[in-house]
mmJSON file of the N, C-alpha and C atoms, coordinates in Angstrom:
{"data_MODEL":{"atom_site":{
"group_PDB":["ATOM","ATOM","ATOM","ATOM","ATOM","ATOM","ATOM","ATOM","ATOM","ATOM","ATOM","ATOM","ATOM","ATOM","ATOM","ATOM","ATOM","ATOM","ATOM","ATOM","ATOM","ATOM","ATOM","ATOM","ATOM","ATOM","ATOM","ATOM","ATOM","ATOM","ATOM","ATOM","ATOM","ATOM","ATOM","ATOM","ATOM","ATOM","ATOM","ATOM","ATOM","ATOM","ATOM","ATOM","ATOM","ATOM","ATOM","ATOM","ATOM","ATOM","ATOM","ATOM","ATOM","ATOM","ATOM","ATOM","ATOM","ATOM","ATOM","ATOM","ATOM","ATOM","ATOM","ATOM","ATOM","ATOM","ATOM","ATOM","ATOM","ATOM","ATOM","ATOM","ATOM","ATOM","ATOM","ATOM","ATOM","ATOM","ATOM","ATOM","ATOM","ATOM","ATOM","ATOM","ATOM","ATOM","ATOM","ATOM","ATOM","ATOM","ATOM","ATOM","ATOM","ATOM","ATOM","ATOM","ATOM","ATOM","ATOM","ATOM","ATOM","ATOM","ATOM","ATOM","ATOM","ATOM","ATOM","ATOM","ATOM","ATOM","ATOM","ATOM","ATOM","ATOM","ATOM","ATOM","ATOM","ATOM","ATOM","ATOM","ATOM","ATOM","ATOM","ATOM","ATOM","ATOM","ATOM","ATOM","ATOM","ATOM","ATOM","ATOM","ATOM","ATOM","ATOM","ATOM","ATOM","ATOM","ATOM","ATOM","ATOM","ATOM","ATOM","ATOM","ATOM","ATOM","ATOM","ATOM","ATOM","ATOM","ATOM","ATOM","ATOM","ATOM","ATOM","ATOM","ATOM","ATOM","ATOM","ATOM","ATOM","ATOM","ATOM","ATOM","ATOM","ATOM","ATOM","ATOM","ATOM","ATOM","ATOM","ATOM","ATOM","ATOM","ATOM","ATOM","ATOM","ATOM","ATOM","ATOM","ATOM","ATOM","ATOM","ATOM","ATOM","ATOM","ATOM","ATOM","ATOM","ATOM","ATOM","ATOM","ATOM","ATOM","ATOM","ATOM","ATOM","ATOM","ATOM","ATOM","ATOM","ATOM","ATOM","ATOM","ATOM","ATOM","ATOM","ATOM","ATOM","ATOM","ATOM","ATOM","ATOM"],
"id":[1,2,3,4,5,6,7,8,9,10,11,12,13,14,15,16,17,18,19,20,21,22,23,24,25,26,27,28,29,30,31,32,33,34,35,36,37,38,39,40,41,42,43,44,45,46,47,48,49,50,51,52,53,54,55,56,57,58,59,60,61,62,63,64,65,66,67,68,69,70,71,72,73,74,75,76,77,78,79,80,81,82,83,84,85,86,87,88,89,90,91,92,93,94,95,96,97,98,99,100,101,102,103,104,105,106,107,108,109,110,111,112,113,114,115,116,117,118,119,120,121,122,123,124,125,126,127,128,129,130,131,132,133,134,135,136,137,138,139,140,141,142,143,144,145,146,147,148,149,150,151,152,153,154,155,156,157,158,159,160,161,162,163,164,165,166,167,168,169,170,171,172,173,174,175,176,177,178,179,180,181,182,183,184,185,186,187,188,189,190,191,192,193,194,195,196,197,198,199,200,201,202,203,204,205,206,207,208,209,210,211,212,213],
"type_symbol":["N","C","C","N","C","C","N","C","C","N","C","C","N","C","C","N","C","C","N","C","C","N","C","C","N","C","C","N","C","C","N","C","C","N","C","C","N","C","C","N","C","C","N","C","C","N","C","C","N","C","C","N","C","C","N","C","C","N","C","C","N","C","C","N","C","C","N","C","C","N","C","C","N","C","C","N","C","C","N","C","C","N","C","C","N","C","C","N","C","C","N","C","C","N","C","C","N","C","C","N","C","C","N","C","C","N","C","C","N","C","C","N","C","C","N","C","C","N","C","C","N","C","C","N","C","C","N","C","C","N","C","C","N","C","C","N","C","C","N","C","C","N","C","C","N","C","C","N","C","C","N","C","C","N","C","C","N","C","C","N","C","C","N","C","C","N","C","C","N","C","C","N","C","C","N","C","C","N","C","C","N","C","C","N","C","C","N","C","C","N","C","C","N","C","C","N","C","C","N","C","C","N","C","C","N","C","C","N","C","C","N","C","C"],
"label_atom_id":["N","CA","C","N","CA","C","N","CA","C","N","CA","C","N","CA","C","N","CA","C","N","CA","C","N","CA","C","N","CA","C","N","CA","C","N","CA","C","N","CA","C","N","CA","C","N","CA","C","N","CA","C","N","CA","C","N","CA","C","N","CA","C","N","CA","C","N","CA","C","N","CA","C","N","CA","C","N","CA","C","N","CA","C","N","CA","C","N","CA","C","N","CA","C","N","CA","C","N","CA","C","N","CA","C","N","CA","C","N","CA","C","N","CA","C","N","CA","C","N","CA","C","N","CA","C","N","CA","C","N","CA","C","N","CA","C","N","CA","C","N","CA","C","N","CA","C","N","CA","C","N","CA","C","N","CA","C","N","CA","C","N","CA","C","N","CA","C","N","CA","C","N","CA","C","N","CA","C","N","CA","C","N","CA","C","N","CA","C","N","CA","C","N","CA","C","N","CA","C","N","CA","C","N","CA","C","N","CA","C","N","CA","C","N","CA","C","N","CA","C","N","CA","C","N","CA","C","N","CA","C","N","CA","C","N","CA","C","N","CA","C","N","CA","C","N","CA","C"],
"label_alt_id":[null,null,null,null,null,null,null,null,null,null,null,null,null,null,null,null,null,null,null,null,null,null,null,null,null,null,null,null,null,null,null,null,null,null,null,null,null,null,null,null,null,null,null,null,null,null,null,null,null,null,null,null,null,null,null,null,null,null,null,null,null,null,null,null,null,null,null,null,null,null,null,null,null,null,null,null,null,null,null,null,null,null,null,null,null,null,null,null,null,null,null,null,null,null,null,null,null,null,null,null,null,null,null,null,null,null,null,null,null,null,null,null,null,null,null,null,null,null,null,null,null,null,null,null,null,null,null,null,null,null,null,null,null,null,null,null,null,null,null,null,null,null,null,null,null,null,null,null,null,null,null,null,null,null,null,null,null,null,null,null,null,null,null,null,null,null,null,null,null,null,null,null,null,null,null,null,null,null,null,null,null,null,null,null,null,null,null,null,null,null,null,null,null,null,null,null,null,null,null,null,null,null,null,null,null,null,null,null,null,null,null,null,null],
"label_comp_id":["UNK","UNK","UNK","UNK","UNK","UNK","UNK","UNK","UNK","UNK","UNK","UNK","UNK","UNK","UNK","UNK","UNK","UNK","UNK","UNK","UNK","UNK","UNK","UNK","UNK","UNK","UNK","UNK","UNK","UNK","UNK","UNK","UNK","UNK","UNK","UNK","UNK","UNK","UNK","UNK","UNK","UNK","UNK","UNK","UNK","UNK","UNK","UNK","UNK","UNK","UNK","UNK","UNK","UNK","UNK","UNK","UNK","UNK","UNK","UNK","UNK","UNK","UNK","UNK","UNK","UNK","UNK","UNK","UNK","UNK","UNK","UNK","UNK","UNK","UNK","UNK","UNK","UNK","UNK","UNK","UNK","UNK","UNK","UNK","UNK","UNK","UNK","UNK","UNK","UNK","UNK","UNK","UNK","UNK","UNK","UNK","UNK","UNK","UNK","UNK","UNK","UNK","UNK","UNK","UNK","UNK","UNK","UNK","UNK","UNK","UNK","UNK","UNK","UNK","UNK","UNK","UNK","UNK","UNK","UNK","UNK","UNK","UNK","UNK","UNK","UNK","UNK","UNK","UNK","UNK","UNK","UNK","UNK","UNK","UNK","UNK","UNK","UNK","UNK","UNK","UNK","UNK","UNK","UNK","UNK","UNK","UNK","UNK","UNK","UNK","UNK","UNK","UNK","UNK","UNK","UNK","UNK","UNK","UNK","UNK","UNK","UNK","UNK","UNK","UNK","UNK","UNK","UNK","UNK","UNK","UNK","UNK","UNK","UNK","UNK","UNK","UNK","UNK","UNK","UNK","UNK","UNK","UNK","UNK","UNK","UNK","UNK","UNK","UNK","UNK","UNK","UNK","UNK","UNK","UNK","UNK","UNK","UNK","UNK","UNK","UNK","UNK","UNK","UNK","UNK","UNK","UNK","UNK","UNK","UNK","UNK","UNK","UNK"],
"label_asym_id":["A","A","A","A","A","A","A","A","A","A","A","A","A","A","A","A","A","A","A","A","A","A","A","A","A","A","A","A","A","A","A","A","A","A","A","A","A","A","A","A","A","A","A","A","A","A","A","A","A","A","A","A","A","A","A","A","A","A","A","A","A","A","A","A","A","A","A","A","A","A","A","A","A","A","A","A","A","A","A","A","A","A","A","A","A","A","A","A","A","A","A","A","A","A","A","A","A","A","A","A","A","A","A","A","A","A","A","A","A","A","A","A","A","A","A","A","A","A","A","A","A","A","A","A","A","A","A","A","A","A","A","A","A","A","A","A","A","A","A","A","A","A","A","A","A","A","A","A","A","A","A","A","A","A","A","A","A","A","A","A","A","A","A","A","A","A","A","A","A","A","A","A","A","A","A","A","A","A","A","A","A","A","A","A","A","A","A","A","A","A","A","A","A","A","A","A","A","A","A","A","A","A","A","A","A","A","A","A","A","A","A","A","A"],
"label_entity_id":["1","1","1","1","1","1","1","1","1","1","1","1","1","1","1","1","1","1","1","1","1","1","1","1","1","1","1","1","1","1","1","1","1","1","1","1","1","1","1","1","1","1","1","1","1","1","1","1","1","1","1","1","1","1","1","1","1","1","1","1","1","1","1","1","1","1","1","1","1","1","1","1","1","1","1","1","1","1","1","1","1","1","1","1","1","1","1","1","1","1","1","1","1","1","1","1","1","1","1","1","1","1","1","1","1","1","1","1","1","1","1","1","1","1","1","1","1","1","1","1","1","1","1","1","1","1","1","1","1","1","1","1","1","1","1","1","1","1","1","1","1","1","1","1","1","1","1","1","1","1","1","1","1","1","1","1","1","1","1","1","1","1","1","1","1","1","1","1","1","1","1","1","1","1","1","1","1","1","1","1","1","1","1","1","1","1","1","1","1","1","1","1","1","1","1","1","1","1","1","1","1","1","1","1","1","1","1","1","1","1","1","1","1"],
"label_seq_id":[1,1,1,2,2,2,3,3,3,4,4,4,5,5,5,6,6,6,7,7,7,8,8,8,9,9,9,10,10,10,11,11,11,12,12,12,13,13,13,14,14,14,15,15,15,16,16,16,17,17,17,18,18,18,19,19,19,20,20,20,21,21,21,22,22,22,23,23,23,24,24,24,25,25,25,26,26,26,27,27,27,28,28,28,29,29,29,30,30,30,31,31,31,32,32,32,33,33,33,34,34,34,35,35,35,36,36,36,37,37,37,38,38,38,39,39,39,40,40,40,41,41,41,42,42,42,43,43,43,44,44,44,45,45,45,46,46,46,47,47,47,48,48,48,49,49,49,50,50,50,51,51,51,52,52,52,53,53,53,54,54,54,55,55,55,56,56,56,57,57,57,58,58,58,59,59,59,60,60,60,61,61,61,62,62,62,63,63,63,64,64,64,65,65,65,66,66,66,67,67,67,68,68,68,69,69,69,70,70,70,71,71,71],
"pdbx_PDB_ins_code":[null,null,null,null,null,null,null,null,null,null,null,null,null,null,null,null,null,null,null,null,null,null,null,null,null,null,null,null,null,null,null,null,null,null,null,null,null,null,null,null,null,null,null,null,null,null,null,null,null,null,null,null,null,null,null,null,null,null,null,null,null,null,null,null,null,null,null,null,null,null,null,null,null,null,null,null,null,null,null,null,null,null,null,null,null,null,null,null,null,null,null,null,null,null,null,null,null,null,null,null,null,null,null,null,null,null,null,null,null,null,null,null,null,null,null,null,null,null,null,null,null,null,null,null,null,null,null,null,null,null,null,null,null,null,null,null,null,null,null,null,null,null,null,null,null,null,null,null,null,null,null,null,null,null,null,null,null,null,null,null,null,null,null,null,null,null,null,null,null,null,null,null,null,null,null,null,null,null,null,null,null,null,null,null,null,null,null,null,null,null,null,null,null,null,null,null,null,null,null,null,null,null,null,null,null,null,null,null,null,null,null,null,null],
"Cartn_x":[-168.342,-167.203,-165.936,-165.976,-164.733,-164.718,-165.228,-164.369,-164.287,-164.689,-163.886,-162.386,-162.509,-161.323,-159.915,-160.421,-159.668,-159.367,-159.961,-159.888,-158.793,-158.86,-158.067,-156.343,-156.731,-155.431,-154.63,-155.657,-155.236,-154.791,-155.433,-155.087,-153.652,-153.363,-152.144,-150.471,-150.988,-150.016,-149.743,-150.89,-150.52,-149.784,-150.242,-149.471,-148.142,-147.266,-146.386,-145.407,-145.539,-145.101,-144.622,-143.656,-143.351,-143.267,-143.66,-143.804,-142.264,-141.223,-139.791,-139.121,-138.282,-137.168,-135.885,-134.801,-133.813,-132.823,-132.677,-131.52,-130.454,-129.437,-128.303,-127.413,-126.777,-125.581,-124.61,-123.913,-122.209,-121.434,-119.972,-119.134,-117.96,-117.76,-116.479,-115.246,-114.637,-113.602,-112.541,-112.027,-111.05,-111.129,-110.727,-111.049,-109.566,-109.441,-108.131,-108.21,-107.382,-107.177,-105.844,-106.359,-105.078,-105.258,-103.496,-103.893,-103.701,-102.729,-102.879,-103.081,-103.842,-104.373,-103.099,-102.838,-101.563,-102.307,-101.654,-102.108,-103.084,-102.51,-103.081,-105.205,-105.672,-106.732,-107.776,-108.698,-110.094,-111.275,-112.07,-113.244,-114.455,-115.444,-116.775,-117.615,-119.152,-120.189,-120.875,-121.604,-122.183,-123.712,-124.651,-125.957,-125.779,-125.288,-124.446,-123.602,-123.257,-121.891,-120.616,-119.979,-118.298,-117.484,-116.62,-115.989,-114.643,-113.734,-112.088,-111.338,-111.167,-111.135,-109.368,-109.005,-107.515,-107.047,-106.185,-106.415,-107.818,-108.697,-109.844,-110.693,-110.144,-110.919,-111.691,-112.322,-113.093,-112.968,-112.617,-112.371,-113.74,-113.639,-114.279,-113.464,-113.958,-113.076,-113.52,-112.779,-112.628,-111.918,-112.348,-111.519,-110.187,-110.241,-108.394,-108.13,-108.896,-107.696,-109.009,-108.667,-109.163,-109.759,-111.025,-111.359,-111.659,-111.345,-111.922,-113.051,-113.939,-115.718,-115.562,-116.886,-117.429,-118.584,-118.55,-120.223,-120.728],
"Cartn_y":[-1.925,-2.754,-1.906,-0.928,-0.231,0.479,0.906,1.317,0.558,-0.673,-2.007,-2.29,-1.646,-2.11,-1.045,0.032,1.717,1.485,0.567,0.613,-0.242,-1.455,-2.311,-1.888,-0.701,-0.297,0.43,1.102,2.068,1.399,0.484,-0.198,-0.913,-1.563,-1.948,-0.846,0.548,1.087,1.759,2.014,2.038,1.429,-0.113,-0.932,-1.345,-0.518,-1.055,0.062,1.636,2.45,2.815,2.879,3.166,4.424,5.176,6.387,6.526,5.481,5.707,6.077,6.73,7.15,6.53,6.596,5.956,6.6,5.569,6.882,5.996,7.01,7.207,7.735,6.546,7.297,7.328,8.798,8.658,7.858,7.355,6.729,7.938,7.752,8.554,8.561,9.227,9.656,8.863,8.701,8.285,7.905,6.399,5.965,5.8,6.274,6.142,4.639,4.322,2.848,2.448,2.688,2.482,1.784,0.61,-0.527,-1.112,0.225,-0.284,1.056,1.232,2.8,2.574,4.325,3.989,3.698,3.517,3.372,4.561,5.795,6.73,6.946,5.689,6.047,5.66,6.279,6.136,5.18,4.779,3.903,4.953,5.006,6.042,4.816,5.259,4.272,5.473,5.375,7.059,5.579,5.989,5.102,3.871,3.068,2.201,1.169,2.123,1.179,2.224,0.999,1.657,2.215,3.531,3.763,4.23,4.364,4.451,5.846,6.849,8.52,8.62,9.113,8.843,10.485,11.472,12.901,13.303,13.231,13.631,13.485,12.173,11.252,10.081,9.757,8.49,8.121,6.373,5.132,4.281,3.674,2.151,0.434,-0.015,-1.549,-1.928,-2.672,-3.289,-4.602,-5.766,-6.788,-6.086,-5.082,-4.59,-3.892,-3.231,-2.065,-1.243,-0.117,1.184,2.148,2.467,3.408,4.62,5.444,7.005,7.669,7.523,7.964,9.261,10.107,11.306,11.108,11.307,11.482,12.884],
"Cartn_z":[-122.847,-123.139,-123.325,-123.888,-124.155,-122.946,-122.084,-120.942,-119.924,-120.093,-119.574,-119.982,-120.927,-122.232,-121.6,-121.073,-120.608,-119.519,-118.548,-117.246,-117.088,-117.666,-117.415,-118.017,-118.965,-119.513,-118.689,-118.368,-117.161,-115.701,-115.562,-114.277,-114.599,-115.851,-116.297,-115.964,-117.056,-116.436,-114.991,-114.64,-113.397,-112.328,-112.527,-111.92,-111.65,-113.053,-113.893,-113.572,-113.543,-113.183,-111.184,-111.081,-109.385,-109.47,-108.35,-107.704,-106.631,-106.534,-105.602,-106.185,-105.586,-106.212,-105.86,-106.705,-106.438,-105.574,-104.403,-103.479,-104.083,-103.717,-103.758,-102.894,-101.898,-100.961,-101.228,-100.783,-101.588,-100.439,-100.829,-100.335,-99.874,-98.623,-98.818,-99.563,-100.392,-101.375,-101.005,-99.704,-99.115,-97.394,-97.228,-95.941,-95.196,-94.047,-93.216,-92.412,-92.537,-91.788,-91.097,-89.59,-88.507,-88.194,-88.563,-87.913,-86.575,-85.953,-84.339,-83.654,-82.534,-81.671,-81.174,-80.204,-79.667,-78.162,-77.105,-76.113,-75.251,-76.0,-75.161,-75.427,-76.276,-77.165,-75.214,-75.726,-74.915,-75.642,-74.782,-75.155,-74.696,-75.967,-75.631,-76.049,-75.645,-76.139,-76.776,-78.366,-78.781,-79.259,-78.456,-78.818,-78.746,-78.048,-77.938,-78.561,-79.619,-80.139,-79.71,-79.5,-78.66,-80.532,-79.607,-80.777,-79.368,-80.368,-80.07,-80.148,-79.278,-79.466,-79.24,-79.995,-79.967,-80.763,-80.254,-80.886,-81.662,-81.177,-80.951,-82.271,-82.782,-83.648,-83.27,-83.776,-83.281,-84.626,-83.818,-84.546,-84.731,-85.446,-85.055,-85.92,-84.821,-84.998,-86.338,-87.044,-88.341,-88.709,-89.449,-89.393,-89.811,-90.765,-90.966,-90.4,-89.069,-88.158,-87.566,-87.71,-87.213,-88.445,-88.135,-89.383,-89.192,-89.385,-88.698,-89.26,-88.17,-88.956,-88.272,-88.227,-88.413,-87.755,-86.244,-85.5,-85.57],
"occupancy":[1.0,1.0,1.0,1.0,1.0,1.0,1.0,1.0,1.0,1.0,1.0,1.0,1.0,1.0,1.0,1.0,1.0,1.0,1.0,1.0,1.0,1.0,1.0,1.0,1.0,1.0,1.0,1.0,1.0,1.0,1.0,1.0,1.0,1.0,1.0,1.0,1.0,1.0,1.0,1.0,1.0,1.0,1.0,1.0,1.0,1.0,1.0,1.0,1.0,1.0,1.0,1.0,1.0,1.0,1.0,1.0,1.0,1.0,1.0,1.0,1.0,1.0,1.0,1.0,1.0,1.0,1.0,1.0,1.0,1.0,1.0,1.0,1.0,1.0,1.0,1.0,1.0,1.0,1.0,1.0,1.0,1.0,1.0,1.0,1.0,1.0,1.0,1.0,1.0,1.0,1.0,1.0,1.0,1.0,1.0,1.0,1.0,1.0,1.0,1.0,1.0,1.0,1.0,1.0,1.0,1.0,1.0,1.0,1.0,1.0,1.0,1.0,1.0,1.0,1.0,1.0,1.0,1.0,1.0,1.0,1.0,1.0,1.0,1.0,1.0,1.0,1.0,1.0,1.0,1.0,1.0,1.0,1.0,1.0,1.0,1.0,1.0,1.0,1.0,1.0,1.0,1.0,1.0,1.0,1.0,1.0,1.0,1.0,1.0,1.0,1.0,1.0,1.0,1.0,1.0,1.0,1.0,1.0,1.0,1.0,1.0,1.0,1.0,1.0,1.0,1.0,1.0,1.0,1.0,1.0,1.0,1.0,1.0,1.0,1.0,1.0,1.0,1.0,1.0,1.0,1.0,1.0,1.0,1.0,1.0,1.0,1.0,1.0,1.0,1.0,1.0,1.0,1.0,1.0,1.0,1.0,1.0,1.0,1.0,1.0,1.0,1.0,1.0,1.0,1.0,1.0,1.0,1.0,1.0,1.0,1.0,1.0,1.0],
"B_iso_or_equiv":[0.0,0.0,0.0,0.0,0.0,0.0,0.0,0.0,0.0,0.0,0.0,0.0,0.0,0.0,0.0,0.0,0.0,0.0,0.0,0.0,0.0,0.0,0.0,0.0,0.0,0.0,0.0,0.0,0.0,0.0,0.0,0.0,0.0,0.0,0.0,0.0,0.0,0.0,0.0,0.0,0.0,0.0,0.0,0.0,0.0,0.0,0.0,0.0,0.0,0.0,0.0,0.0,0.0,0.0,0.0,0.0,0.0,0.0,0.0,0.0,0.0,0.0,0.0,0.0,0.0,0.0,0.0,0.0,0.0,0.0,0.0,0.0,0.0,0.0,0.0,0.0,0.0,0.0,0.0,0.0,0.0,0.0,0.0,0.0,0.0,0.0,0.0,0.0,0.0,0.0,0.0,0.0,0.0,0.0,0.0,0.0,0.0,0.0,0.0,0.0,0.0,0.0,0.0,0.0,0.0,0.0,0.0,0.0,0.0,0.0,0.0,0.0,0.0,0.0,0.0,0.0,0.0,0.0,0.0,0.0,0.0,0.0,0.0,0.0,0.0,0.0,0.0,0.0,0.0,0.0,0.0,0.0,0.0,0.0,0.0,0.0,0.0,0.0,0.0,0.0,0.0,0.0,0.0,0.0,0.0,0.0,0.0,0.0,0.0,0.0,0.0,0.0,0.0,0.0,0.0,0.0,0.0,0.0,0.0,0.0,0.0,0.0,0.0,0.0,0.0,0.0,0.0,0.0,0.0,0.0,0.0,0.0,0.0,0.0,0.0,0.0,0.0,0.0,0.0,0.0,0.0,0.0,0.0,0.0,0.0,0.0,0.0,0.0,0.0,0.0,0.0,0.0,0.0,0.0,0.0,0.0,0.0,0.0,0.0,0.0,0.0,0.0,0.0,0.0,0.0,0.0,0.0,0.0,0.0,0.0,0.0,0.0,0.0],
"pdbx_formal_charge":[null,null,null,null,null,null,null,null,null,null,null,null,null,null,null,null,null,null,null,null,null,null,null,null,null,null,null,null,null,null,null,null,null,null,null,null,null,null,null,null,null,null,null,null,null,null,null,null,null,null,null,null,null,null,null,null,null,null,null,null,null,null,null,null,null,null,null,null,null,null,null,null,null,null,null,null,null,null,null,null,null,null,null,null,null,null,null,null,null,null,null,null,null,null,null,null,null,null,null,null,null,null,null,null,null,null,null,null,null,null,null,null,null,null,null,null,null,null,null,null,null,null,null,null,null,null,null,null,null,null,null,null,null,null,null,null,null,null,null,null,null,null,null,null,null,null,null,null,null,null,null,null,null,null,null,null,null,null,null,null,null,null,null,null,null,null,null,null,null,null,null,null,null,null,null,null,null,null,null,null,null,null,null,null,null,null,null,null,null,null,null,null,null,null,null,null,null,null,null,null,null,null,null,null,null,null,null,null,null,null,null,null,null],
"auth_seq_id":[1,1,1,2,2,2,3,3,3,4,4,4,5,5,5,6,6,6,7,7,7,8,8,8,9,9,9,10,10,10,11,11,11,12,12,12,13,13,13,14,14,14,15,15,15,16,16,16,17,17,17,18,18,18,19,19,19,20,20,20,21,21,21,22,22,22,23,23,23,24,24,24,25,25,25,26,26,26,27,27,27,28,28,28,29,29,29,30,30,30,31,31,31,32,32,32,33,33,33,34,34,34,35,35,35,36,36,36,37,37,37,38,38,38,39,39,39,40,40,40,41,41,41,42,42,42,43,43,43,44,44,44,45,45,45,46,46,46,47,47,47,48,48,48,49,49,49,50,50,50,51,51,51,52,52,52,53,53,53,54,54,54,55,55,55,56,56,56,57,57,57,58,58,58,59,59,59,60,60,60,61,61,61,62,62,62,63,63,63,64,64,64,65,65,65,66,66,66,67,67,67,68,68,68,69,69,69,70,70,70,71,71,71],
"auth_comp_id":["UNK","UNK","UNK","UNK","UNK","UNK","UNK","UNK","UNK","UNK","UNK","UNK","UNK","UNK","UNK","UNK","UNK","UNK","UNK","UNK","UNK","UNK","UNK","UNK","UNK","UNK","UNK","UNK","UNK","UNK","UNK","UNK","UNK","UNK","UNK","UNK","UNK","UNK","UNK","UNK","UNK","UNK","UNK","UNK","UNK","UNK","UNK","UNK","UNK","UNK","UNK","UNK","UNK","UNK","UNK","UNK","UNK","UNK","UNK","UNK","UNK","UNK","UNK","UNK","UNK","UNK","UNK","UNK","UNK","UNK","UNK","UNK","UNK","UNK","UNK","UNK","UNK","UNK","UNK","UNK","UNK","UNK","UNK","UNK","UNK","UNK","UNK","UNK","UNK","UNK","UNK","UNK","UNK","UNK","UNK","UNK","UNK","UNK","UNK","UNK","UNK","UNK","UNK","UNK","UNK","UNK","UNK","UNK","UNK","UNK","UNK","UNK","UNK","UNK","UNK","UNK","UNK","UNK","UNK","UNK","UNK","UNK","UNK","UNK","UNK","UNK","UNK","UNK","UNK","UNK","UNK","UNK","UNK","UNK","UNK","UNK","UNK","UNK","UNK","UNK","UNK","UNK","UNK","UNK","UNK","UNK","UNK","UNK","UNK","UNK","UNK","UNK","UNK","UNK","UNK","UNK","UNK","UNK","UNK","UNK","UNK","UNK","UNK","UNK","UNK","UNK","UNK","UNK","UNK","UNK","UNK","UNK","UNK","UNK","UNK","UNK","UNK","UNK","UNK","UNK","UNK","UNK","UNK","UNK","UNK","UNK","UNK","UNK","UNK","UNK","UNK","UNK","UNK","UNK","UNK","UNK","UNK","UNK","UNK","UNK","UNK","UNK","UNK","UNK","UNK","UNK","UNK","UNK","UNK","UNK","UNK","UNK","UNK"],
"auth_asym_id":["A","A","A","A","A","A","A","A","A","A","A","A","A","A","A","A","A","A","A","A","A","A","A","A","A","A","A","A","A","A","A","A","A","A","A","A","A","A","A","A","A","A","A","A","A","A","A","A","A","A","A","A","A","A","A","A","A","A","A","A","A","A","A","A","A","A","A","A","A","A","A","A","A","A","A","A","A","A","A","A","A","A","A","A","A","A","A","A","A","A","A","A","A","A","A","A","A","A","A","A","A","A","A","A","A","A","A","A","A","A","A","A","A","A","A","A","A","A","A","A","A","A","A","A","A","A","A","A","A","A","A","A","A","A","A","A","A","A","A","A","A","A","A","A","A","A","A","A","A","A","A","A","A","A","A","A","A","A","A","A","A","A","A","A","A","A","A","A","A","A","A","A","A","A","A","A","A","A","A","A","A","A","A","A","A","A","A","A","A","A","A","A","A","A","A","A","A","A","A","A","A","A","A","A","A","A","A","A","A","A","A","A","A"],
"auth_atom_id":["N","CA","C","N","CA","C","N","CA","C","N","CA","C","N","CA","C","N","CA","C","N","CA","C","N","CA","C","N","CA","C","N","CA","C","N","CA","C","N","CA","C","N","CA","C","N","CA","C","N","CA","C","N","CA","C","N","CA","C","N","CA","C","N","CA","C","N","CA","C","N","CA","C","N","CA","C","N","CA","C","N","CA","C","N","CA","C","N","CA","C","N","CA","C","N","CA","C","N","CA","C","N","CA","C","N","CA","C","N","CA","C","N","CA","C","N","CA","C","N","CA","C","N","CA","C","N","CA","C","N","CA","C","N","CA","C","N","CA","C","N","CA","C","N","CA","C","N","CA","C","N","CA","C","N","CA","C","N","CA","C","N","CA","C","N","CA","C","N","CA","C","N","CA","C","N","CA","C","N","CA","C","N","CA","C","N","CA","C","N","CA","C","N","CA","C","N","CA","C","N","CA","C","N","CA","C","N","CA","C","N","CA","C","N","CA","C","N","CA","C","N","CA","C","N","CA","C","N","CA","C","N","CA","C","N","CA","C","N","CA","C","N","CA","C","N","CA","C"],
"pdbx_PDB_model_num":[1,1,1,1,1,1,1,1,1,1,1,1,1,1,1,1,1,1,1,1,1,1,1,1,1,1,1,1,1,1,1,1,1,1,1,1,1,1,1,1,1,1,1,1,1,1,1,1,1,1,1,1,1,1,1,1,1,1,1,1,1,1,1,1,1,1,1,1,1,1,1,1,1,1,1,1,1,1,1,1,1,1,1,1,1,1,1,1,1,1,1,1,1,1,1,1,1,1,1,1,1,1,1,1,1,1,1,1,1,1,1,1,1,1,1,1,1,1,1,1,1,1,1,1,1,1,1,1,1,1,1,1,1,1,1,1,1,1,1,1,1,1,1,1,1,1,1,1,1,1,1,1,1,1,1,1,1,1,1,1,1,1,1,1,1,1,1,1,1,1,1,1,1,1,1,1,1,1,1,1,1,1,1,1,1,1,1,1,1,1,1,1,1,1,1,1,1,1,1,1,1,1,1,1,1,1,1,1,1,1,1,1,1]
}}}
């Protein structure tokens, strides 16, 4: 009976305890937002989502403009 009694305790915390860990992604510090390319910008496809190369940044579209990511 009592290590009926251990097992089930044990099976309790076990159950109860997670083995994940918590990620955590950082945000960039500061985001640039252009709200119009000038004409001279290019269209690339990188895995196929289109991004916007304009002085040798790449954009991507945004309901507020242009955002400049980091491939």
């Amino acid at each position: 009976m009592r290590y009926l009694v251990y097992t089930l305790v044990l099976a309790f915390a076990l159950s109860t305890t997670s083995c994940a860990r918590q990620v955590v992604v950082k945000q960039p510090a500061t985001v640039t937002v252009v709200k119009k390319l000038p004409r001279q910008y290019k269209i690339v496809r990188v895995n196929g989502k289109r991004y916007y190369v304009f002085n040798g940044r790449h954009h991507r579209k945004t309901k507020n403009g242009f955002v400049v990511v980091r491939l």
